[in-house]
C-alpha positions in Angstrom: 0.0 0.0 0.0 2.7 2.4 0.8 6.6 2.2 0.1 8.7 5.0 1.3 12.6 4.9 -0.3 15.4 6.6 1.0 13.0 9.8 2.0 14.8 12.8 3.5 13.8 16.0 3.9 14.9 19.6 5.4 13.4 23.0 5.4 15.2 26.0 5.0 15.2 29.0 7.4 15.8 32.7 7.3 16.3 35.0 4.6 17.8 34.3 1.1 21.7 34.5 1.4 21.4 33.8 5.0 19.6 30.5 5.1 19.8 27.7 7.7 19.2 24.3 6.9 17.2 22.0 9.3 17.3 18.4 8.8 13.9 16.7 10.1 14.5 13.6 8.3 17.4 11.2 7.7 17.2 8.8 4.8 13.4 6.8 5.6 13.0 3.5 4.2 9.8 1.4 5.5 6.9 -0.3 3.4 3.5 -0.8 4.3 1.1 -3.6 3.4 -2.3 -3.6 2.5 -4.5 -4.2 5.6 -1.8 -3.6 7.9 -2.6 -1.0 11.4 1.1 0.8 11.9 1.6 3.0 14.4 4.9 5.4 13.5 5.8 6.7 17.4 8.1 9.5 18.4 8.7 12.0 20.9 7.9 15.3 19.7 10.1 16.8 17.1 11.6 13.1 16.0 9.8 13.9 12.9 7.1 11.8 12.5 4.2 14.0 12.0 6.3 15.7 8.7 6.5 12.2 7.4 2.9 12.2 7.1 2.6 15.6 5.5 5.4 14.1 2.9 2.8 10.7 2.4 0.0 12.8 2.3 1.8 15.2 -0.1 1.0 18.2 1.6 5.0 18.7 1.4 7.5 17.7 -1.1 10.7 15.4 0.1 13.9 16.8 -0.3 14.8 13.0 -1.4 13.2 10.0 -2.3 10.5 8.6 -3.2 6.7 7.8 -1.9 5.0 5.3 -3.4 1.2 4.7 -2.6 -1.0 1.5 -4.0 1.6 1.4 -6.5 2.3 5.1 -8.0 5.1 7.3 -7.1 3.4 10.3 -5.6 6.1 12.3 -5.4 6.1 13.0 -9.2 2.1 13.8 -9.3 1.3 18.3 -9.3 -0.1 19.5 -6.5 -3.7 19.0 -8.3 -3.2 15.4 -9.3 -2.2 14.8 -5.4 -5.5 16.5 -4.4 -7.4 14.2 -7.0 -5.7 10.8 -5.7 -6.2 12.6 -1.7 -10.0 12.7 -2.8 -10.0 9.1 -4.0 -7.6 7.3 -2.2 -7.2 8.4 0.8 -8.8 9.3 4.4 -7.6 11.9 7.6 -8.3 11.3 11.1 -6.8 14.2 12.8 -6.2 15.4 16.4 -8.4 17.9 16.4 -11.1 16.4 14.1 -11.1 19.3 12.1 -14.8 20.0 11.1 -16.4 22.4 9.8 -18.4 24.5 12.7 -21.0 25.9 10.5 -21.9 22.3 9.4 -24.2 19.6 11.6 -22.7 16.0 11.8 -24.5 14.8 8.8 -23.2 17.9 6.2 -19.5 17.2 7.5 -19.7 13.3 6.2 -21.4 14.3 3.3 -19.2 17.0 2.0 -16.7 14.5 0.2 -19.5 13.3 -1.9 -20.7 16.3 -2.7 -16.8 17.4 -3.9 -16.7 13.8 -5.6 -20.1 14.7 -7.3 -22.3 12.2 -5.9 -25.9 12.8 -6.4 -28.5 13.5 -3.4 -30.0 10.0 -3.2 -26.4 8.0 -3.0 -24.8 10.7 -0.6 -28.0 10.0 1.8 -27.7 6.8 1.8 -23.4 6.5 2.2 -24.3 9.3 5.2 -26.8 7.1 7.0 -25.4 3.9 6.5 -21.8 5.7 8.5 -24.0 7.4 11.0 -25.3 4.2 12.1 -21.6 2.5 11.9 -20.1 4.7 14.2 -23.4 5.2 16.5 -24.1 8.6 15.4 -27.7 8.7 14.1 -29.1 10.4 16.9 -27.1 13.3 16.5 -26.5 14.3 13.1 -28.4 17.3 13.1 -25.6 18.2 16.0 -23.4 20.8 15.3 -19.8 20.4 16.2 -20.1 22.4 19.3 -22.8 20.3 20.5 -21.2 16.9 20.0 -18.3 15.8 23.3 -14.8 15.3 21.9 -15.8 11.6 21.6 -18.5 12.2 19.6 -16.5 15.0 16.8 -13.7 12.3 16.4 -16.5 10.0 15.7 -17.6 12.0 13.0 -14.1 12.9 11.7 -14.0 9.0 11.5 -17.1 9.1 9.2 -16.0 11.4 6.8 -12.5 9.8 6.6 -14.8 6.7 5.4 -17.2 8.0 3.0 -15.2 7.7 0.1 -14.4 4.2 0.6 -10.6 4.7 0.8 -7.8 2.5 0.7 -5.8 3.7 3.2 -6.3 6.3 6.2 -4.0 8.5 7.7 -4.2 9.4 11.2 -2.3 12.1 12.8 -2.8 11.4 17.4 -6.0 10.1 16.5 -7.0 10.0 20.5 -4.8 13.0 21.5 -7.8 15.1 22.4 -9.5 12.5 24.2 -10.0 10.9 27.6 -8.8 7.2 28.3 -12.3 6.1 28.2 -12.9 7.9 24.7 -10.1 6.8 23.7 -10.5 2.8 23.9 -14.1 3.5 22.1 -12.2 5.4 19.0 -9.5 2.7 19.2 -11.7 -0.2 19.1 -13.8 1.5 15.9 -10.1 1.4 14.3 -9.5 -2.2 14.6 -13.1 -2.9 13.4 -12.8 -1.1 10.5 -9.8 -2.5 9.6 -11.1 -6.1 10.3 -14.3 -6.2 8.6 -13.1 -3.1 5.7 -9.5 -3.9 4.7 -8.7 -0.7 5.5 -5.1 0.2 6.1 -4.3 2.4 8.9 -1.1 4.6 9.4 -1.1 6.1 12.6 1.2 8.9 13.9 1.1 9.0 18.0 3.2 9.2 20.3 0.8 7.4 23.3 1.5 3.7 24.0 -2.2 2.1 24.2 -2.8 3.5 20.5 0.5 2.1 19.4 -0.4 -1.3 20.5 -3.2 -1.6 17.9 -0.8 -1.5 15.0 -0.2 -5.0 13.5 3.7 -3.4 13.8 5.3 -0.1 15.1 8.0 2.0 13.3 9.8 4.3 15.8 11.3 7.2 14.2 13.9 9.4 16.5 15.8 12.2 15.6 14.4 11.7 12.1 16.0 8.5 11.5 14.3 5.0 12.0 15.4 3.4 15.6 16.9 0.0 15.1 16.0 -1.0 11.9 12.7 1.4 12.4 10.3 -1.7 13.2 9.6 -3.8 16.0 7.0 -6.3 16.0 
């Protein structure tokens, strides 16, 4: 599902003439099969969270090359990334990232309604996720209304409506409590058990590192020992 070669990337600080160049990442090389959970852990600052803005192609490597379900990203133009983001690919992120103007219901559907998808399909992909992730009660809830629990639940939804491949999550639980946290986690494996869906998940918290198939620990922007441990 995802093959990362020899990736390494800096970013450049200051003014032109008087640049500094920070290395984040050091030569990152790790694959990822299709179905697999793996958690990439780090302390903050080893790097790991630019490693899934480079997969996600939100950034450019400074070297390498990203492949995803078999095409090297890192040739495509920033619109042709967008596209394959669209089809391909779904975020969980740490701080669910709706839209506040938008109930429950309009921030699952608005993938479809970017993809195109007339009214009678996008109902019915909406419902049938309200109902997975035990939402249907409250999807005429705004975000503000909803408990942390119950946004990330959401954010979940909407990473799913596309039917992608492959999700990308960024501390999918960072913003919860321990008992919210197990409930998100255990959605995860389901998903993944019953979907197929493959899960790459960025954390740094030891219970959602333990739901990953395997872990990839990334310190100082290089990969720890090899970079995975069963």
């Amino acid at each position: 599902m995802i093959t990362v070669k020899q990736i390494s990337h800096h970013f450049e600080l200051g003014k032109k003439g008087q640049k500094t160049i920070l290395p984040v990442l050091n030569d990152i090389t790790f694959q990822v099969d299709k179905g697999e959970i793996v958690s990439i852990v780090g302390k903050s600052g080893s790097g790991k969270s630019t490693l899934l803005n480079l997969i996600s192609g939100f950034i450019r490597p400074t070297k390498g090359e990203i492949r995803i379900k078999e095409e090297v990203v890192t040739d495509f133009s920033e619109a042709k990334f967008a596209d394959f983001r669209l089809n391909h690919i779904g975020f969980i992120f740490q701080s669910f990232q709706l839209i506040p103007s938008m109930t429950a219901y309009q921030n699952i559907e608005l993938p479809l309604i970017l993809k195109g998808e007339n009214e009678t399909n996008r109902k019915q992909i909406v419902d049938r996720l309200l109902d997975k992730v035990g939402l249907v009660d409250f999807k005429d809830h705004y975000p503000s209304e909803l408990s942390g629990g119950q946004q990330q639940r959401v954010s979940i939804a909407r990473a799913l409506v596309l039917e992608p491949a492959l999700i990308l999550a960024d501390e999918p639980t960072g913003s919860l409590d321990s008992e919210t946290e197990t409930e998100v986690l255990e959605i995860i494996k389901t998903l993944n058990k019953e979907l197929g869906i493959t899960f790459l998940i960025i954390t740094h918290d030891e219970e959602v590192a333990r739901i990953g198939h395997r872990t990839i620990t990334i310190k100082d922007g290089s990969l720890m020992e090899g970079g995975v441990v069963q």
